[in-house]
VOBA-1610 file (N, C-alpha, C; in pm, whole numbers, padded with zeros to 5 digits, always signed):
BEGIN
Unk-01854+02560-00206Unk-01743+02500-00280Unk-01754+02349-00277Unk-01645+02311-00351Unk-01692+02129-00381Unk-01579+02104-00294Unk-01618+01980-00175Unk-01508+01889-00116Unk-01525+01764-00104Unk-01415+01679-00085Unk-01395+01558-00210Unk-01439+01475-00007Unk-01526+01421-00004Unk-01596+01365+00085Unk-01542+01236+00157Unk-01546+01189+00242Unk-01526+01022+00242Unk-01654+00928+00271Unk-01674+00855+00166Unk-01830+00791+00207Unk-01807+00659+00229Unk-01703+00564+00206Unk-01681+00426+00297Unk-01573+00392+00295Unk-01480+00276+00354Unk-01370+00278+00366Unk-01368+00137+00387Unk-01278+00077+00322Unk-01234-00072+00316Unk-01109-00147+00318Unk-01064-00271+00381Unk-00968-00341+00423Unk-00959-00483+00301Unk-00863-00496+00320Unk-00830-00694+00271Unk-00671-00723+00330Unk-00688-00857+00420Unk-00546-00880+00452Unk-00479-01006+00386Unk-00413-01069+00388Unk-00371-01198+00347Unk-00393-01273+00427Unk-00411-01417+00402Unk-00449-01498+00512Unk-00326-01535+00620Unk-00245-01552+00556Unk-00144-01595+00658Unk-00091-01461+00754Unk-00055-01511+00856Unk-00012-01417+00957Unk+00119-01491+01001Unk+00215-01364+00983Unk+00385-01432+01041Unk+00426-01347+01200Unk+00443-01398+01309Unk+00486-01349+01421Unk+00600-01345+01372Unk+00649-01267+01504Unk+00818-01250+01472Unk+00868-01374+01527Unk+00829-01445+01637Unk+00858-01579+01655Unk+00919-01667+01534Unk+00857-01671+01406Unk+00844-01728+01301Unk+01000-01681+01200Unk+01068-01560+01278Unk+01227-01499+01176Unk+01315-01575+01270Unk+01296-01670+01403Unk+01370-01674+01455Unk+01515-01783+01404Unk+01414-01872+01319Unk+01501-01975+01260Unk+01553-01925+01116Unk+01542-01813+01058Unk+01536-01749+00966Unk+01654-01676+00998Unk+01683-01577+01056Unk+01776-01468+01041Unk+01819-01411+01201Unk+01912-01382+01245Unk+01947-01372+01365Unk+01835-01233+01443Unk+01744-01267+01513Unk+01678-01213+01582Unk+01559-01260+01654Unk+01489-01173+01731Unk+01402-01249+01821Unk+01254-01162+01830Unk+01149-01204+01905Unk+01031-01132+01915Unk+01054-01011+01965Unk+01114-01020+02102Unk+01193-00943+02197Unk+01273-00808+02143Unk+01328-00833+02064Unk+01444-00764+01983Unk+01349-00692+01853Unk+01286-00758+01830Unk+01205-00725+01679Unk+01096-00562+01765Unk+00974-00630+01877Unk+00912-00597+01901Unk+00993-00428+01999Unk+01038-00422+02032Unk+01079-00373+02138Unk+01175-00229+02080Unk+01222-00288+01951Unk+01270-00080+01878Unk+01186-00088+01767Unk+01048-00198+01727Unk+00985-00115+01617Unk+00807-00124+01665Unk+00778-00216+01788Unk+00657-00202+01798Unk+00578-00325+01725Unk+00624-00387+01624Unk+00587-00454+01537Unk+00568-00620+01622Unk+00416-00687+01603Unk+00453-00795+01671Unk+00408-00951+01563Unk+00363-00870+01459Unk+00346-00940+01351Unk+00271-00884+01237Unk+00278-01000+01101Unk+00242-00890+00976Unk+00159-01014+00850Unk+00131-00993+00785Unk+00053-01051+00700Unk+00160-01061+00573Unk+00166-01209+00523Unk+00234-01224+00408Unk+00141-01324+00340Unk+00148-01234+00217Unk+00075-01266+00096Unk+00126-01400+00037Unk-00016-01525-00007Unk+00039-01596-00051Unk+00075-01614-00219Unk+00079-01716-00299Unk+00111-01669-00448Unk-00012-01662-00514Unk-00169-01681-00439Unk-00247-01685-00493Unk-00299-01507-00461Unk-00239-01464-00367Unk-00275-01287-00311Unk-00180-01220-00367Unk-00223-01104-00447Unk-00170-01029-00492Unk-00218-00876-00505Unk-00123-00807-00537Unk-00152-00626-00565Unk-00284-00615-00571Unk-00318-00708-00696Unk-00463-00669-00774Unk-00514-00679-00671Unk-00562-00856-00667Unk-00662-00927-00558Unk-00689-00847-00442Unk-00575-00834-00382Unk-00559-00735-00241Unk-00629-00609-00225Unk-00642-00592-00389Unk-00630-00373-00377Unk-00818-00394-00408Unk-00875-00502-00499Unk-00975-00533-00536Unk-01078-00589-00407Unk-01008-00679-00337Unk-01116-00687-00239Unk-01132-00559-00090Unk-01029-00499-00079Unk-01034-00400-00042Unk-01147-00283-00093Unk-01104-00274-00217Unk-01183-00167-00298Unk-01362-00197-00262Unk-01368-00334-00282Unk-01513-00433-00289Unk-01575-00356-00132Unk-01473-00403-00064Unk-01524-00361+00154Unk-01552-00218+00127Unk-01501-00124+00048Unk-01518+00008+00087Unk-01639+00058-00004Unk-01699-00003-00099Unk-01764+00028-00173Unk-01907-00009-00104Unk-01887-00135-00047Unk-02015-00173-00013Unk-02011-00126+00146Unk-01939-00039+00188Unk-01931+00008+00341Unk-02014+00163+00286Unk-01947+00194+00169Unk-02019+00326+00095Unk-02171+00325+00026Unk-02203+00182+00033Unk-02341+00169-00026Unk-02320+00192-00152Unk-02263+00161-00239Unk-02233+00211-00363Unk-02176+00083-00464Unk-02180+00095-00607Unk-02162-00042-00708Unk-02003+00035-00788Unk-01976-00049-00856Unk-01854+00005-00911Unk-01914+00110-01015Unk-02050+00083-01097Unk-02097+00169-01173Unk-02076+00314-01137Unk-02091+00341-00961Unk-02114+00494-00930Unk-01979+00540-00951Unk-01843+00441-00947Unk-01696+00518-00949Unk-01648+00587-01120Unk-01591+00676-01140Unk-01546+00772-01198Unk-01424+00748-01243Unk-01341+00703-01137Unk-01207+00726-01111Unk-01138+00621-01028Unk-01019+00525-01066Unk-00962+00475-00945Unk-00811+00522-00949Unk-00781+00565-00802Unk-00645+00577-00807Unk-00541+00458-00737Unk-00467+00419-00776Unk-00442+00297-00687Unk-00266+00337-00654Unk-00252+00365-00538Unk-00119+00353-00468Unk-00064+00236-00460Unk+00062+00215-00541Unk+00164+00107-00497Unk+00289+00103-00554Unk+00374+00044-00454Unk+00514+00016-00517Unk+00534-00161-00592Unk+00441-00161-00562Unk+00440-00342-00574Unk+00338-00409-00677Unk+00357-00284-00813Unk+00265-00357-00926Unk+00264-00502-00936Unk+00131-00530-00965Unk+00127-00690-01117Unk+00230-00672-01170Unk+00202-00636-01248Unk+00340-00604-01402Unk+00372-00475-01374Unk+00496-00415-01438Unk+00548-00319-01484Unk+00480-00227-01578Unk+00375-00314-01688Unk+00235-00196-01725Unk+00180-00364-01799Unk+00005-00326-01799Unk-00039-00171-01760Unk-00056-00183-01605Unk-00113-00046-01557Unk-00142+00015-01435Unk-00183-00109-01396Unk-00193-00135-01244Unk-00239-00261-01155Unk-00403-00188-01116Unk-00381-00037-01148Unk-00534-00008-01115Unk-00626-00028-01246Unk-00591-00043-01371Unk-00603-00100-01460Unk-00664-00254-01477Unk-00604-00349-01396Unk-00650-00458-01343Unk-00810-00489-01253Unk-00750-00381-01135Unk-00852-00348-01056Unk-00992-00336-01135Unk-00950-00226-01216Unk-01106-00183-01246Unk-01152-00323-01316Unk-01101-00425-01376Unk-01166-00510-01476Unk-01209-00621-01409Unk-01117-00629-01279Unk-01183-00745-01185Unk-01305-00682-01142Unk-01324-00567-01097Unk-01474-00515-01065Unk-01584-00530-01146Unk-01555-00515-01298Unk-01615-00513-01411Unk-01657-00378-01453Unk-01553-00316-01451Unk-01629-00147-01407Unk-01538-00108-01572Unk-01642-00089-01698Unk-01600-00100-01840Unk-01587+00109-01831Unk-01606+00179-01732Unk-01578+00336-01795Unk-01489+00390-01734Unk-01517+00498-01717Unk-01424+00623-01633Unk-01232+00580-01673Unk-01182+00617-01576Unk-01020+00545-01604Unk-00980+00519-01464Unk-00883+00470-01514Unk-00732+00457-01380Unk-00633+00446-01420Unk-00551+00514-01304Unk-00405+00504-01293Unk-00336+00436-01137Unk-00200+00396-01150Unk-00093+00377-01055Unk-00065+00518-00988Unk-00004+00515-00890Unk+00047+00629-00856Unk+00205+00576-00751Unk+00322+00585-00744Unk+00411+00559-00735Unk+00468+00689-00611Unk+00460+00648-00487Unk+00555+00746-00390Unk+00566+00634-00243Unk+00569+00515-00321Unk+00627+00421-00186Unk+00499+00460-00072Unk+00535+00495+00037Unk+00460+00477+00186Unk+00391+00586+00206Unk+00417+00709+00128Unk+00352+00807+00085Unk+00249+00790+00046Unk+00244+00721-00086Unk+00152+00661-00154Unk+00029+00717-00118Unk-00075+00673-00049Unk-00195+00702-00016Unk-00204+00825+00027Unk-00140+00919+00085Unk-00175+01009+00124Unk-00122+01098-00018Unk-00067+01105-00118Unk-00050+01177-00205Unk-00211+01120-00310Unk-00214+00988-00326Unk-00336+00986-00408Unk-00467+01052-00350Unk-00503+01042-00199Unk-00601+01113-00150Unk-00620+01247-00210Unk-00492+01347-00266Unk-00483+01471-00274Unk-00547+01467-00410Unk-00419+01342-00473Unk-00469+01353-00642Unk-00655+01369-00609Unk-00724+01270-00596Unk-00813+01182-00573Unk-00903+01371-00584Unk-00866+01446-00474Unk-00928+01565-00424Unk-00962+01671-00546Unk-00819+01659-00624Unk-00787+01762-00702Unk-00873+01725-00840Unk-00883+01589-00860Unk-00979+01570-00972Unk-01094+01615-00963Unk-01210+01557-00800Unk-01359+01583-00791Unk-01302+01733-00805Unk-01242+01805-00742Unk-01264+01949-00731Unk-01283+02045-00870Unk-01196+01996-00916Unk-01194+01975-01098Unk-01309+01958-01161Unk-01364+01881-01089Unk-01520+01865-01192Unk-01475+01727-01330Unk-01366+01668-01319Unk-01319+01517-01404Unk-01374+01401-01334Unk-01457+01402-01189Unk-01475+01297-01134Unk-01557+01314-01033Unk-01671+01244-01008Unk-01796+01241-00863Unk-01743+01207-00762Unk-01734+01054-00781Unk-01706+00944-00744Unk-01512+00892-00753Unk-01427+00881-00660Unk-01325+00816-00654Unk-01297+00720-00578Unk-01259+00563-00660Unk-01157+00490-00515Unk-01018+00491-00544Unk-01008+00561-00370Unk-00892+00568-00397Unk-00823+00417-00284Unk-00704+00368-00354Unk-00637+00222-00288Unk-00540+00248-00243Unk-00439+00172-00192Unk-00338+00129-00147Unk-00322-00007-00094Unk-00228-00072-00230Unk-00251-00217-00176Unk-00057-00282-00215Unk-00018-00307-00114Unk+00107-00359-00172Unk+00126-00494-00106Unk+00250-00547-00183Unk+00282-00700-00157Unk+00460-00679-00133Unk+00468-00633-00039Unk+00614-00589-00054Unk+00715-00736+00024Unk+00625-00816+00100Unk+00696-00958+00112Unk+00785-01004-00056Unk+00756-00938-00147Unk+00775-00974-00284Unk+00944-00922-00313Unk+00968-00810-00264Unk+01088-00734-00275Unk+01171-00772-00157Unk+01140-00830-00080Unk+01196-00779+00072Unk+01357-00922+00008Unk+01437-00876+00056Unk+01568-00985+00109Unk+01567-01040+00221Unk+01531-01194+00275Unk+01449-01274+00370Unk+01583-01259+00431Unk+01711-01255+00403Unk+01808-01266+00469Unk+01884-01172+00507Unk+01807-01023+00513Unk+01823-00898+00562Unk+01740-00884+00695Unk+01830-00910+00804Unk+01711-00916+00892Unk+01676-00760+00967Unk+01770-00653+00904Unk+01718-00517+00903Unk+01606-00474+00836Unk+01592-00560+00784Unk+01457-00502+00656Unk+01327-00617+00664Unk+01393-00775+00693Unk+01244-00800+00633Unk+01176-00845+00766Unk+01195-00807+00861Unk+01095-00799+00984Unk+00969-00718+00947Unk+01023-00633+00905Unk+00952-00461+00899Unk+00826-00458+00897Unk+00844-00539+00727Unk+00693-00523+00621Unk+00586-00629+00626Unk+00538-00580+00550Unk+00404-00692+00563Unk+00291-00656+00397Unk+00208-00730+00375Unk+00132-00696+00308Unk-00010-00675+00326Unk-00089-00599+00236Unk-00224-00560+00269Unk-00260-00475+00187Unk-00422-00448+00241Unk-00480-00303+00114Unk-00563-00245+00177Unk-00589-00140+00151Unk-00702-00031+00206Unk-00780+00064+00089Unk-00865+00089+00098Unk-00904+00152+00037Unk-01083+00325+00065Unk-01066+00363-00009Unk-01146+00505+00018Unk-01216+00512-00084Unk-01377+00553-00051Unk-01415+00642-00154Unk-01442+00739-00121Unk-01454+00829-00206Unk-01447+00981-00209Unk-01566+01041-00289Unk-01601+01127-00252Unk-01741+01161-00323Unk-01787+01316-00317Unk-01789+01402-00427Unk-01804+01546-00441Unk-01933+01594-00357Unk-01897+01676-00255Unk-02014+01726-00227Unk-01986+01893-00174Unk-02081+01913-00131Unk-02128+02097-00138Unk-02050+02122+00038Unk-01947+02260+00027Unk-01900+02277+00151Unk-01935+02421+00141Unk-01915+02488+00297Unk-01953+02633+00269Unk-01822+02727+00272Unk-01684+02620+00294Unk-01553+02661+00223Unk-01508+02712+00393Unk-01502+02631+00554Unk-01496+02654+00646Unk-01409+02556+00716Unk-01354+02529+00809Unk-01300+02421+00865Unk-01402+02333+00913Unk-01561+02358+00894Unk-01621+02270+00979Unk-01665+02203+00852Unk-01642+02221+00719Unk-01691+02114+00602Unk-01663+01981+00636Unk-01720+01908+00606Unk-01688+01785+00543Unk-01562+01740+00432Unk-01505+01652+00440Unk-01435+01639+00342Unk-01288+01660+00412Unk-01198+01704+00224Unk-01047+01710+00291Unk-01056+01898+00297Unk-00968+01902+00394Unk-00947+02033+00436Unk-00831+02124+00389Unk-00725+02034+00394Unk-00579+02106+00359Unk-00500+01968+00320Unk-00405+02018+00288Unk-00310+01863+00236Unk-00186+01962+00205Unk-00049+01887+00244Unk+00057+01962+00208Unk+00181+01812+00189Unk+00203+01853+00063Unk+00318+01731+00002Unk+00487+01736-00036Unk+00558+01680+00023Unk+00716+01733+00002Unk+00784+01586-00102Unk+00879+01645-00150Unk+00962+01458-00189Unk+01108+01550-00193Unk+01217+01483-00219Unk+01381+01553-00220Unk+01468+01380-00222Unk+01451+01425-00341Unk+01553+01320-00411Unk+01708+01259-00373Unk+01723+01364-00297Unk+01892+01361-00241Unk+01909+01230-00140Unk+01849+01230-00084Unk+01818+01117-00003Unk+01735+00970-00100Unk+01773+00945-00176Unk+01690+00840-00251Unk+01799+00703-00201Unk+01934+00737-00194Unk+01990+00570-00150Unk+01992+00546+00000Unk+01868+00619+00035Unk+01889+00588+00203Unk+01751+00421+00195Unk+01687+00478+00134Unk+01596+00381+00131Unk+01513+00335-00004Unk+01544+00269-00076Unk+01523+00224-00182Unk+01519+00095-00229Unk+01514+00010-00396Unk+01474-00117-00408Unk+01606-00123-00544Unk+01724-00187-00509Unk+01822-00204-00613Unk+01790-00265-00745Unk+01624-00228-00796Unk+01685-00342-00913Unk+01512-00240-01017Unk+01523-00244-01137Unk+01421-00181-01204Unk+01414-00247-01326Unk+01315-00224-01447Unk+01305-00224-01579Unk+01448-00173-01658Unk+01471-00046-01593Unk+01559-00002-01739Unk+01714+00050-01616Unk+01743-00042-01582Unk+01895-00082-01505Unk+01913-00169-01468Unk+01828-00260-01403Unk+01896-00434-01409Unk+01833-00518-01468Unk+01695-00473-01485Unk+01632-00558-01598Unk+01558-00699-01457Unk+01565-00626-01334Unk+01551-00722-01247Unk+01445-00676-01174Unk+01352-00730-01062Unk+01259-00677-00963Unk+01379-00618-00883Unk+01458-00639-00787Unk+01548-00604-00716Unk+01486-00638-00555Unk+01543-00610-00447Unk+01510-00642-00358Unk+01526-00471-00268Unk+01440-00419-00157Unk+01423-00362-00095Unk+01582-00301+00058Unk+01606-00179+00026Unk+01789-00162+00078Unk+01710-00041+00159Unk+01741-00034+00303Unk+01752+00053+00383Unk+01886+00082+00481Unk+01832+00221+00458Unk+01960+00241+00604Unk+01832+00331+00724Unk+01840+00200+00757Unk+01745+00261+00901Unk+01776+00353+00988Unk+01894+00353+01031Unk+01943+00529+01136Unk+01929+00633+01069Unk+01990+00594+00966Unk+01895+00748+00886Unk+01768+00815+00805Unk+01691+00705+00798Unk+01579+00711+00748Unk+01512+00774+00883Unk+01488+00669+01000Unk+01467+00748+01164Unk+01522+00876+01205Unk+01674+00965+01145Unk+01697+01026+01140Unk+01615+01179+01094Unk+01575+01135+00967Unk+01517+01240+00920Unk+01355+01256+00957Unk+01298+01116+00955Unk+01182+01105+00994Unk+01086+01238+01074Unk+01118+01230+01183Unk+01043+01291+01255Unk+01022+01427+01185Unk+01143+01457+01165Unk+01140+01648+01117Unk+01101+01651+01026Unk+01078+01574+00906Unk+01039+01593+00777Unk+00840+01585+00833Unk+00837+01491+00919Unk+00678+01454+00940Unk+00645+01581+00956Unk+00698+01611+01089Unk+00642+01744+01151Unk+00622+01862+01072Unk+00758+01902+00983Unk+00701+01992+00822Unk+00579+02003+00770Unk+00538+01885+00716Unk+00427+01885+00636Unk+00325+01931+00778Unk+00313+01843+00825Unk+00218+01837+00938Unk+00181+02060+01031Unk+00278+02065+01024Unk+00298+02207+01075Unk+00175+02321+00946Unk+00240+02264+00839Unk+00217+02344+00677Unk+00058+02343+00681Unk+00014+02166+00704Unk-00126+02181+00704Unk-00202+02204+00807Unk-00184+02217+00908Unk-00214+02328+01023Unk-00235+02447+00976Unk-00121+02553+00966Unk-00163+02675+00901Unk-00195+02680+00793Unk-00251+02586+00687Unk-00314+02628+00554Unk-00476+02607+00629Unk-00489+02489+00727Unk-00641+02528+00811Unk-00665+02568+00914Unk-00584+02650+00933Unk-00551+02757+01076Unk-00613+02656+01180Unk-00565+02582+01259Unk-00603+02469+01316Unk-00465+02423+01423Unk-00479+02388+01533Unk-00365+02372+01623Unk-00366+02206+01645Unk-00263+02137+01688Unk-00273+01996+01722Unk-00412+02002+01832Unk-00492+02075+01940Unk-00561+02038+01994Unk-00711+02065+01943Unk-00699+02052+01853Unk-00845+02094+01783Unk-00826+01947+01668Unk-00746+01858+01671Unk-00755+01732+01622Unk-00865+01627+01706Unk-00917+01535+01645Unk-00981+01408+01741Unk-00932+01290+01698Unk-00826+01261+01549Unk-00769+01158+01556Unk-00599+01190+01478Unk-00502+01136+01479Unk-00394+01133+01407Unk-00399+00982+01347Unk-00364+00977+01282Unk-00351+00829+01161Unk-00236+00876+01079Unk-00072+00784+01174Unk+00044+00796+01060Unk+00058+00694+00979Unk+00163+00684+00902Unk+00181+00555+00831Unk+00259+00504+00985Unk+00223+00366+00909Unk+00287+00194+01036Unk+00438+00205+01015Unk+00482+00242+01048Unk+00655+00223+01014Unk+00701+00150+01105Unk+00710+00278+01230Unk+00780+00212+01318Unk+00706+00300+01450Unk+00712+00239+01538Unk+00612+00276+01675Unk+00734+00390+01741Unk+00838+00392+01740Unk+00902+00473+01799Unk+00922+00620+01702Unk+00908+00570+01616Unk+00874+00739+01481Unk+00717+00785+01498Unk+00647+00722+01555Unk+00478+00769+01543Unk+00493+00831+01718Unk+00550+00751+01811Unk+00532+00823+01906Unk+00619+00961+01917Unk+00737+00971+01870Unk+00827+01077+01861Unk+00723+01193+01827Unk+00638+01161+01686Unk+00590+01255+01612Unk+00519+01320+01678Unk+00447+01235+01716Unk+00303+01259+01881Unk+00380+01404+01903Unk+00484+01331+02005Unk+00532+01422+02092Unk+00531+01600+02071Unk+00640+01562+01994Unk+00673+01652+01924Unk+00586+01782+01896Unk+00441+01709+01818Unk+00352+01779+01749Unk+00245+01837+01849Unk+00264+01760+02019Unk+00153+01786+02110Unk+00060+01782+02087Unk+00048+01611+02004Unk-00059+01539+01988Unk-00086+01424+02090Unk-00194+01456+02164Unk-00215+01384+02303Unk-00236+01241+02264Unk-00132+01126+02281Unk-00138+00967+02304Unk-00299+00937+02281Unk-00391+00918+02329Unk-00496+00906+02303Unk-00596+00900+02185Unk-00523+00978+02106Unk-00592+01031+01968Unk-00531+00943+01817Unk-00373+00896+01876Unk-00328+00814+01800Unk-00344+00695+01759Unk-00375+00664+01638Unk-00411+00548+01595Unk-00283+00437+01590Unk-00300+00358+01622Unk-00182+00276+01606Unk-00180+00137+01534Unk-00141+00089+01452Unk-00172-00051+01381Unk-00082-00165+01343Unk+00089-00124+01368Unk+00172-00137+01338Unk+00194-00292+01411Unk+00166-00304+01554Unk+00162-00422+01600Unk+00122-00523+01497Unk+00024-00504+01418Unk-00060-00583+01382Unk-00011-00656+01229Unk+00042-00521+01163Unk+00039-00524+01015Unk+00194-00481+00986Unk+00265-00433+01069Unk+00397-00400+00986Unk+00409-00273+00926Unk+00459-00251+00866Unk+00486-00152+00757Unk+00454-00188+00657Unk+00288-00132+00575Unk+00243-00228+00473Unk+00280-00116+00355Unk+00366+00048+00347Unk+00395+00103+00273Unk+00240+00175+00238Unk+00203+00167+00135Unk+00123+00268+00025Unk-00036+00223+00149Unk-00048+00096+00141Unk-00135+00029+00214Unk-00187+00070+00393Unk-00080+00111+00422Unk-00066+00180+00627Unk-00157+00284+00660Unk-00135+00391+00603Unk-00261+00461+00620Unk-00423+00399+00598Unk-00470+00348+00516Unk-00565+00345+00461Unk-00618+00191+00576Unk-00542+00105+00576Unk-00550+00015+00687Unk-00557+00059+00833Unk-00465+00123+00857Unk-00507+00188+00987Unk-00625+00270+01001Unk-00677+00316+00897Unk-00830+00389+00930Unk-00870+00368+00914Unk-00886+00245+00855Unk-01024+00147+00787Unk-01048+00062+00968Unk-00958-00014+01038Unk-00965-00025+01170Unk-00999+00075+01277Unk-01000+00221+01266Unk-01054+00270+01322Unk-01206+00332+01318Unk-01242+00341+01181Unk-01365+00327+01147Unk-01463+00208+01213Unk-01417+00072+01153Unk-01450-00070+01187Unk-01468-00034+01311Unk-01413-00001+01428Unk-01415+00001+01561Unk-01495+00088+01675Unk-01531+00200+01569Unk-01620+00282+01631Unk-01547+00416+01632Unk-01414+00417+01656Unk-01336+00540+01727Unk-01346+00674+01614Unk-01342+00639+01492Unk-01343+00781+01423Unk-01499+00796+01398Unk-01580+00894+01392Unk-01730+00929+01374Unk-01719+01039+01310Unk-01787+01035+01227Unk-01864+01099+01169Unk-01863+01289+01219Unk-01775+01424+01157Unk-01782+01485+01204Unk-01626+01528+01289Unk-01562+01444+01271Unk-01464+01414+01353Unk-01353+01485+01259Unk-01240+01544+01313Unk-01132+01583+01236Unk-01003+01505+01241Unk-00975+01481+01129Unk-00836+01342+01112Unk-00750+01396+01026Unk-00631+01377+01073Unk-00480+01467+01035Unk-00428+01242+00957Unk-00396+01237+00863Unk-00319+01137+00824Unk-00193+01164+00751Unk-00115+01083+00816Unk+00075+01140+00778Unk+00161+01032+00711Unk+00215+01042+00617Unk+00332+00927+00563Unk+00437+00980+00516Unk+00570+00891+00506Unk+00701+00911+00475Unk+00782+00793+00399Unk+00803+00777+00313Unk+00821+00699+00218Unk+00965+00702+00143Unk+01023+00594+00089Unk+01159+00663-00037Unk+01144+00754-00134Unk+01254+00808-00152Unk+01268+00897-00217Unk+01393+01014-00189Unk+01385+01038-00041Unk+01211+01054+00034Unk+01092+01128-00021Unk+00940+01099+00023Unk+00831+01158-00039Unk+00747+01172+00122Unk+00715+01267+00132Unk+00629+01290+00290Unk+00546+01363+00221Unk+00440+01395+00343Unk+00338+01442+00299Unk+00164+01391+00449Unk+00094+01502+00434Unk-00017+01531+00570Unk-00137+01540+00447Unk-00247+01516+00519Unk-00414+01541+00512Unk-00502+01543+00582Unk-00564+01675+00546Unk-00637+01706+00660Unk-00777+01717+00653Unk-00878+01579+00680Unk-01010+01624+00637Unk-01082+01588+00736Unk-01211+01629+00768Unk-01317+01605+00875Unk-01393+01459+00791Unk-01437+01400+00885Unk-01520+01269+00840Unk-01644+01307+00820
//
């Protein structure tokens, strides 16, 4: 059978780096206070010359040439974000033209922090399809762009950045020991959409809007919604948390990734963690966090990796592929 492969994986951050030191004259809080219920000890904010594109493009560039590969060999780009260029066309649209890559297509794909782990699936469902060899798939957002600087519930959080994957069709013998993605299981439930959301659109205020959470309950639901998916794609690859060698969640918040751990009797060790570093970069978290664990040595080749996100909407959602 055909499984949608991973053959390199790539990063781009912004140059500037903001400690939390840096909100102190800003909005009532401290490193101390910041660091200490989210884990977070600083994040990357994009300047006006870094953007979606730029971000999602030099990303795309690291993973291509980590894959040995030219934009000619891609097929397909999918690009995760909440934080288009414009409103249209697609920002992956952009992408492809800064590459110079004149065939195949692209699209946006829209599920907030989800993001990447739902395009991975798309990304899957095309090669499997036989519409595509070759996919990059991105995640690149600029969410310093939305944030309310004078929300100091919210704009600690985020940060900006990009990651990116390629993906590449190859021959499995249809087993858990293939290569590739293994299982993937995706939820969203609308009911919950004003827990965490961005007040302002095209066709109701005619505005960008700025980024509105209610954090106790977003943490609220968190964990149990993770563990859902996460449970689902287990038994679609008959596979237990100890037959994992890495977990990679989205960066949210360090006290929702360790809960999840727990929970899931996923041994501390195996968890990737990045959040110190980068924040909550949304569509971008996954794909950054494993692009650093790659970079570092820790995921190899062969290895089985569970990656998890939870996003507005809400939109959750697991993937499960061997490297």
């Amino acid at each position: 059978m055909i499984r949608s492969v991973v053959r390199g994986m790539g990063a781009a951050l912004p140059r500037r780096i903001m400690k939390n030191a840096d909100f102190e004259g800003m909005v009532e809080t401290s490193d101390e206070w910041i660091a200490q219920r989210t884990g977070i000890r600083q994040r990357h904010i994009a300047a006006d010359d870094e953007t979606t594109a730029s971000l999602g493009e030099a990303a795309a560039r690291a993973a291509l040439d980590d894959a040995g590969l030219t934009p000619d060999d891609i097929d397909l780009i999918v690009l995760a974000t909440s934080t288009p260029n414009n409103t249209f066309p697609a920002t992956a649209v952009e992408i492809q033209n800064r590459l110079g890559m004149h065939h195949g297509f692209a699209f946006d794909l829209q599920a907030v922090c989800s993001g990447f782990v739902y395009a991975v699936t798309t990304a899957d469902l095309y090669i499997r399809g036989g519409l595509a060899k070759r996919v990059l798939v991105i995640g690149s957002e600029t969410f310093s762009r939305i944030l309310d600087w004078s929300d100091r519930s919210t704009c600690v959080l985020f940060g900006d950045g990009a990651g990116a994957m390629v993906l590449e069709a190859g021959e499995g013998a249809g087993s858990i020991a293939d290569r590739g993605v293994l299982a993937a299981s995706l939820r969203s439930d609308g009911t919950h959409k004003d827990k965490l959301y961005v007040d302002g659109g095209p066709s109701t205020t005619g505005t960008v809007g700025h980024l509105r959470m209610e954090g106790r309950e977003v943490f609220k639901h968190a964990v149990g919604m993770i563990t859902d998916v996460i449970e689902a794609t287990f038994s679609a690859a008959g596979i237990t948390a100890e037959d994992l060698d890495w977990f990679v969640p989205h960066q949210a918040n360090k006290r929702i990734i360790d809960a999840s751990a727990k929970k899931l009797g996923i041994a501390e060790q195996k968890v990737v963690v990045t959040v110190d570093l980068h924040g909550n970069t949304s569509a971008a978290s996954v794909p950054l966090a494993l692009s650093a664990a790659v970079a570092d040595g820790r995921i190899q080749k062969g290895d089985l990796v569970l990656l998890e996100a939870m996003g507005g909407g809400f939109t959750w959602g697991a993937v499960l592929l061997r490297w």
